[in-house]
MIGUFI-216150 format. One line per field, with one value per atom (N, C-alpha, C): residue number from 1; x, y, z; residue in three letters; atom name. Coordinates in Angstrom, 3 decimals, m for minus. Layout:
<nodes>
panu: [NUM|...]
xx: [X|...]
yy: [Y|...]
zz: [Z|...]
seba: [ALA|...]
vexmar: [CA|...]
</nodes>
This chain:
<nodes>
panu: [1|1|1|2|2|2|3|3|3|4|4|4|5|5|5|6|6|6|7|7|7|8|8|8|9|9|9|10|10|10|11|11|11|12|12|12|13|13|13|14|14|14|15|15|15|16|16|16|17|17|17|18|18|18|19|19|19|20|20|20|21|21|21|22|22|22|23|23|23|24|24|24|25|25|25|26|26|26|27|27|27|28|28|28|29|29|29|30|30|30|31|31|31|32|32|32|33|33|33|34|34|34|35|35|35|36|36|36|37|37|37|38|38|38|39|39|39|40|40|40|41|41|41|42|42|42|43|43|43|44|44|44|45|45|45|46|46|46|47|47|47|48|48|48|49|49|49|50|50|50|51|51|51|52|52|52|53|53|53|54|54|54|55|55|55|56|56|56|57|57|57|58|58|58|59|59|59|60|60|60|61|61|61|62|62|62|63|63|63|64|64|64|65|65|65|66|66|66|67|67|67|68|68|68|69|69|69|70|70|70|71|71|71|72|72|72|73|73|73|74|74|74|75|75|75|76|76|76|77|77|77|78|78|78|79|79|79|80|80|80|81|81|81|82|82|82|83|83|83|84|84|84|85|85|85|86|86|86|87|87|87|88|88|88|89|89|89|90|90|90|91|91|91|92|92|92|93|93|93|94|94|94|95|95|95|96|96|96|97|97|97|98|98|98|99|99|99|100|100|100|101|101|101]
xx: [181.523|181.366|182.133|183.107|183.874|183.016|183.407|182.548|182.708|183.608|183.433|182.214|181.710|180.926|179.268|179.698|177.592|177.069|175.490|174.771|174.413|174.180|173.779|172.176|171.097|169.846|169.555|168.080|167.522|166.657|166.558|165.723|164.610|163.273|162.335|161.404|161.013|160.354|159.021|158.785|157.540|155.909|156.780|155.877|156.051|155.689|156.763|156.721|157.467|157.499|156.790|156.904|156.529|157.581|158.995|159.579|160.037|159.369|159.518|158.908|159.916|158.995|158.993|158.280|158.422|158.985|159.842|160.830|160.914|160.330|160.643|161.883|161.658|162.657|163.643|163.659|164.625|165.749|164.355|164.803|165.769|165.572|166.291|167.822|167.764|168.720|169.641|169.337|169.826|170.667|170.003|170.156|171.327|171.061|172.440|173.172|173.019|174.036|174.228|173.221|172.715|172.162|172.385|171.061|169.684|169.360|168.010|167.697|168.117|168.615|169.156|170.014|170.700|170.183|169.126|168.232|167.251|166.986|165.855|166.250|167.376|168.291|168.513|168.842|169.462|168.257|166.905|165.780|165.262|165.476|165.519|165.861|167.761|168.426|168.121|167.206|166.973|168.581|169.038|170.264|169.460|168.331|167.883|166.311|166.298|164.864|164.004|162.733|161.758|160.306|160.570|159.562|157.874|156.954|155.999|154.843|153.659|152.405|152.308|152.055|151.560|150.424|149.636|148.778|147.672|146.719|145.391|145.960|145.394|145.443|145.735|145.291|145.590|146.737|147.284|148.228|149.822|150.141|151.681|152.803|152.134|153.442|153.544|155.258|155.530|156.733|157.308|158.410|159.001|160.070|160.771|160.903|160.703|160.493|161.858|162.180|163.270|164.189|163.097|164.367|165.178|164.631|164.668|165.855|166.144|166.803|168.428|168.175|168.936|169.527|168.869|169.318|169.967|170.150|171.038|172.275|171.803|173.294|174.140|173.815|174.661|175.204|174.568|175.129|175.827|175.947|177.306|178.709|178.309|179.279|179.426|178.799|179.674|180.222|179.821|180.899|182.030|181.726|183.400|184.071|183.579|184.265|184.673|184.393|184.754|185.942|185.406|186.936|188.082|187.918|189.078|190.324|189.057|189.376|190.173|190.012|190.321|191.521|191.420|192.533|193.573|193.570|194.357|195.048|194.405|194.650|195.889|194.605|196.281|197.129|197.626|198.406|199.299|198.463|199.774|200.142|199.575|200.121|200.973|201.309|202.255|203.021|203.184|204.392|205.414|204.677|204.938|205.907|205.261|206.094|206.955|207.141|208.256|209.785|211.127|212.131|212.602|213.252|214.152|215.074|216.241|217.298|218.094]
yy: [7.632|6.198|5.670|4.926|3.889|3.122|2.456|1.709|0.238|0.118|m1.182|m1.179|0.165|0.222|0.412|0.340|0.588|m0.519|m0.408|m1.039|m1.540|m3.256|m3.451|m3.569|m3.375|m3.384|m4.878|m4.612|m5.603|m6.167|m7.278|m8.158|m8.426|m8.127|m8.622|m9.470|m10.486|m11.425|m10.858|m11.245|m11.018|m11.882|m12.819|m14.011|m14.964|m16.357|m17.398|m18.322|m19.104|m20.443|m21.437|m22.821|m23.835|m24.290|m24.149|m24.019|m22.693|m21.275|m20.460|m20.691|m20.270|m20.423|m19.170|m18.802|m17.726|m17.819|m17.358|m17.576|m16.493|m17.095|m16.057|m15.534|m14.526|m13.753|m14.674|m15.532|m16.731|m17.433|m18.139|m18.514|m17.643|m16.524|m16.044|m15.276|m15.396|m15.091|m16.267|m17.487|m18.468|m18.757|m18.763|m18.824|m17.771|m16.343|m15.643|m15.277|m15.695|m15.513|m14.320|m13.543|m12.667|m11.935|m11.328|m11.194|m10.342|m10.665|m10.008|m8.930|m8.087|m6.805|m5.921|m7.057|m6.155|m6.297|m7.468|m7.898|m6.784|m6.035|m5.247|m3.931|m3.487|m2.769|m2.048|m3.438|m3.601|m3.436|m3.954|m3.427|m1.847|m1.334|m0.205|0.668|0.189|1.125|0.631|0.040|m0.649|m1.370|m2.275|m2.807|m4.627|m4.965|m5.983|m6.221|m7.416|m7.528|m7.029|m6.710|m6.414|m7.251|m7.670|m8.540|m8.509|m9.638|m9.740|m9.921|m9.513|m9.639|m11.008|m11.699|m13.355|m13.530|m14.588|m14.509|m13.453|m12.923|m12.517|m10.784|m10.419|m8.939|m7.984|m7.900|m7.098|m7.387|m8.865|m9.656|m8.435|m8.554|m8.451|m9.124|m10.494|m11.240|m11.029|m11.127|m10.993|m12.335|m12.164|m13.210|m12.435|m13.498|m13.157|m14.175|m13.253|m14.398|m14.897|m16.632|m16.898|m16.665|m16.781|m16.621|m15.199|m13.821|m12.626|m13.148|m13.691|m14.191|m14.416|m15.113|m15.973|m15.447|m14.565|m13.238|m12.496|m12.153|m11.025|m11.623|m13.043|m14.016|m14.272|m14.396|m14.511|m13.266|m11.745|m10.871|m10.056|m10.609|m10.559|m11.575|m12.640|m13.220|m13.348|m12.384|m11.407|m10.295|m9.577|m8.846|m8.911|m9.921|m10.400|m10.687|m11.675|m12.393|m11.203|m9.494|m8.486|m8.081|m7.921|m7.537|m8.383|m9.456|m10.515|m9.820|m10.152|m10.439|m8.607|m7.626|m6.384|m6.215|m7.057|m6.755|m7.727|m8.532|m9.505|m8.874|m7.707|m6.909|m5.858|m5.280|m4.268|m4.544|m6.285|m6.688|m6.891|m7.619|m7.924|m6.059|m5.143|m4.184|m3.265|m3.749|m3.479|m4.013|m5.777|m6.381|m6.008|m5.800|m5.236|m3.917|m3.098|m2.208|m1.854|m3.095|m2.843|m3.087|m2.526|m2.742|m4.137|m4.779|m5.799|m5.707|m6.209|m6.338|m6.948]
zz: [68.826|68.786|67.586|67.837|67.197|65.971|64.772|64.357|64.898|65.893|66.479|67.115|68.035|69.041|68.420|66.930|66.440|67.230|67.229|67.826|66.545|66.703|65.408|65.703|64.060|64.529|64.830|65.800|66.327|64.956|64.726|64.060|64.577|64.537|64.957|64.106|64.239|63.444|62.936|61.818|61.680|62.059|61.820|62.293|62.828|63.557|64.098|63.445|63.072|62.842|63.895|63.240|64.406|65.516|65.271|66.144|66.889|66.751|67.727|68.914|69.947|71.291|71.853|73.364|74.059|75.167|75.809|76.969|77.644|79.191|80.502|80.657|81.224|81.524|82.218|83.006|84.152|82.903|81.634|80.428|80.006|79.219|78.431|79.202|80.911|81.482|81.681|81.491|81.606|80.307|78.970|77.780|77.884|77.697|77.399|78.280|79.502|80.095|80.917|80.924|81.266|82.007|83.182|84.649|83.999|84.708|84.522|84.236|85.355|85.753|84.267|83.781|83.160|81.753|81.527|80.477|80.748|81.475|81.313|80.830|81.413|81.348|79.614|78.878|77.608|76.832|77.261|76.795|76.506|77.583|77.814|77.116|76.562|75.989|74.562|74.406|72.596|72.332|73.074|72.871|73.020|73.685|73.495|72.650|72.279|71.911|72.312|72.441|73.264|73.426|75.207|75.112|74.732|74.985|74.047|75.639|75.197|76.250|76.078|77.204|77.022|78.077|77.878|78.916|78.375|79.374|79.112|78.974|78.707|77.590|79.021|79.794|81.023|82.068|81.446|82.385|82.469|83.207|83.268|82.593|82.687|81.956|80.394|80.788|79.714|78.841|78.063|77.352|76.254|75.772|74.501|73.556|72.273|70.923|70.843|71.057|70.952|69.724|68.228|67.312|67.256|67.847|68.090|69.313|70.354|71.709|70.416|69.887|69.195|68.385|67.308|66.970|67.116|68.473|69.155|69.664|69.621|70.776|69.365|68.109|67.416|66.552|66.693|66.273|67.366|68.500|69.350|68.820|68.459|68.155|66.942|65.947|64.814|65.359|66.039|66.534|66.961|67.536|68.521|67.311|66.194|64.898|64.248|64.091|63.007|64.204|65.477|66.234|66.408|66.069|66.181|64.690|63.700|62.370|61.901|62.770|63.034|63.602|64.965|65.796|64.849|64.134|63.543|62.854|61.720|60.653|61.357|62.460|63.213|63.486|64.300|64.454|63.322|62.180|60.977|60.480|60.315|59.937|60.897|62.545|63.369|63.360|63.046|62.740|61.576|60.555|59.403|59.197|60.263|60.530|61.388|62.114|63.099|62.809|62.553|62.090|62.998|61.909|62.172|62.514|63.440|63.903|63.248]
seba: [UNK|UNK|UNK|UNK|UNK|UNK|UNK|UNK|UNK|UNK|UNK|UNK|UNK|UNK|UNK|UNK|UNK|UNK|UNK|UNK|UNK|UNK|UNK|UNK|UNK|UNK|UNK|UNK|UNK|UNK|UNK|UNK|UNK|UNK|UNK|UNK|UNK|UNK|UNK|UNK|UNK|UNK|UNK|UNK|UNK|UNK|UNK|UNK|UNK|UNK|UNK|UNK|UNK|UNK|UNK|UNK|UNK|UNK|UNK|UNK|UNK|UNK|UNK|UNK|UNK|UNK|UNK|UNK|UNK|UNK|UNK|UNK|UNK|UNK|UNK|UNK|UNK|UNK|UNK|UNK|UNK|UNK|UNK|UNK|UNK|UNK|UNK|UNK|UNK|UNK|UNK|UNK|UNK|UNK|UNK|UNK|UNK|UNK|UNK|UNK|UNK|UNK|UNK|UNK|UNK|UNK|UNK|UNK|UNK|UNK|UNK|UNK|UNK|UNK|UNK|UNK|UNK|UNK|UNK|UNK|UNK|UNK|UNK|UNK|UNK|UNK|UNK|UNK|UNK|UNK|UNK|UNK|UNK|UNK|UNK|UNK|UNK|UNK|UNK|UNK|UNK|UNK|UNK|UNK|UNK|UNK|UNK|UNK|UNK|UNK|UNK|UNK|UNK|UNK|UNK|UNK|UNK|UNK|UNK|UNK|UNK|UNK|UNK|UNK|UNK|UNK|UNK|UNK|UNK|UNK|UNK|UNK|UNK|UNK|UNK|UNK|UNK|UNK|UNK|UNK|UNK|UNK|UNK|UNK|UNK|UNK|UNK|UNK|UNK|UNK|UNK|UNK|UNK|UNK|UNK|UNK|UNK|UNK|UNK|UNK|UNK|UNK|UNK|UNK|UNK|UNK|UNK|UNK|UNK|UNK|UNK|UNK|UNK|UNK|UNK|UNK|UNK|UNK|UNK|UNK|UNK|UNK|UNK|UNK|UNK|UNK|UNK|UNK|UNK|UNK|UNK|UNK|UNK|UNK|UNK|UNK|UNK|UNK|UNK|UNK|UNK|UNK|UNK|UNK|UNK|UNK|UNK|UNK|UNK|UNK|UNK|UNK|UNK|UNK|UNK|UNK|UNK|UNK|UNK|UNK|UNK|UNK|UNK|UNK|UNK|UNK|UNK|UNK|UNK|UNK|UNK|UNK|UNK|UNK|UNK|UNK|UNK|UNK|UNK|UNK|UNK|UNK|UNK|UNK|UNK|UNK|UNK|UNK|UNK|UNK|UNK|UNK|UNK|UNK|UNK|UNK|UNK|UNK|UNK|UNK|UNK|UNK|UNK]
vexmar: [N|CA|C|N|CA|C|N|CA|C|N|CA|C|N|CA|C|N|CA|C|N|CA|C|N|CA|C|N|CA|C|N|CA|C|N|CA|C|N|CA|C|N|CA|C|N|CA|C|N|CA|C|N|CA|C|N|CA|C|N|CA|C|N|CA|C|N|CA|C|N|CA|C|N|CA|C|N|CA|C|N|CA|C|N|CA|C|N|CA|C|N|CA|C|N|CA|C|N|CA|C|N|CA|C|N|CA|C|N|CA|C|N|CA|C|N|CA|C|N|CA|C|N|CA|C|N|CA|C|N|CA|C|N|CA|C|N|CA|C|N|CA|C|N|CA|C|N|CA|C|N|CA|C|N|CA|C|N|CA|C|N|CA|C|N|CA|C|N|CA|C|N|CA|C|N|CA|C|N|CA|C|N|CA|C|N|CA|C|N|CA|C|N|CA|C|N|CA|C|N|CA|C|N|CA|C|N|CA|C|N|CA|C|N|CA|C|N|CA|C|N|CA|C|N|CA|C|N|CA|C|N|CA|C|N|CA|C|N|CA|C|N|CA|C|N|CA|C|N|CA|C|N|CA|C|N|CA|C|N|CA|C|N|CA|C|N|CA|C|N|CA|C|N|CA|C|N|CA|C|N|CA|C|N|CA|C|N|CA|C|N|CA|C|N|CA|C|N|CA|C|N|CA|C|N|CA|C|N|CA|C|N|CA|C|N|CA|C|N|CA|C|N|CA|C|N|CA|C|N|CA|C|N|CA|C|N|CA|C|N|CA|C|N|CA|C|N|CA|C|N|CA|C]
</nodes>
């Protein structure tokens, strides 16, 4: 594994604020853009948040802590920002070395 390819860690909140909310699975597939499928998926592999019991103690349902949602949507887009800022670097040090005519 590349160090482009670390997984960065998940942040999990400790507590919520007054503006945390909890968001269905429909929610948080909507929000990132994301299928479901593959939101459960990413759970799975500890690559997403992990959702929270809601509802009565025996219930099924479940959700996700949005600032934890939010969390992850913007340490993708540090990632993308270190591979840009990477591929930029290789590029100027291939131009650099390419002979002139």
């Amino acid at each position: 594994m590349s160090e482009h390819d670390e997984k960065p860690a998940i942040n999990y909140v400790q507590s919520a604020s007054p503006a945390t909310r909890v968001w269905r699975l429909e929610t948080v597939s909507e929000i990132t853009g994301v299928e479901p499928g593959t939101i459960k998926d990413l759970v799975i592999n500890h690559d997403f948040p992990k959702p929270i019991k809601i509802g009565r103690s025996q219930g099924r349902a479940v959700g996700w802590v949005s600032d934890e949602v939010m969390t992850w949507i913007n340490q993708r887009i540090e990632l993308r920002n270190q591979r840009i800022q990477s591929s930029k670097g290789n590029a100027a040090v291939a131009n650099f070395q390419q002979p002139t005519s």
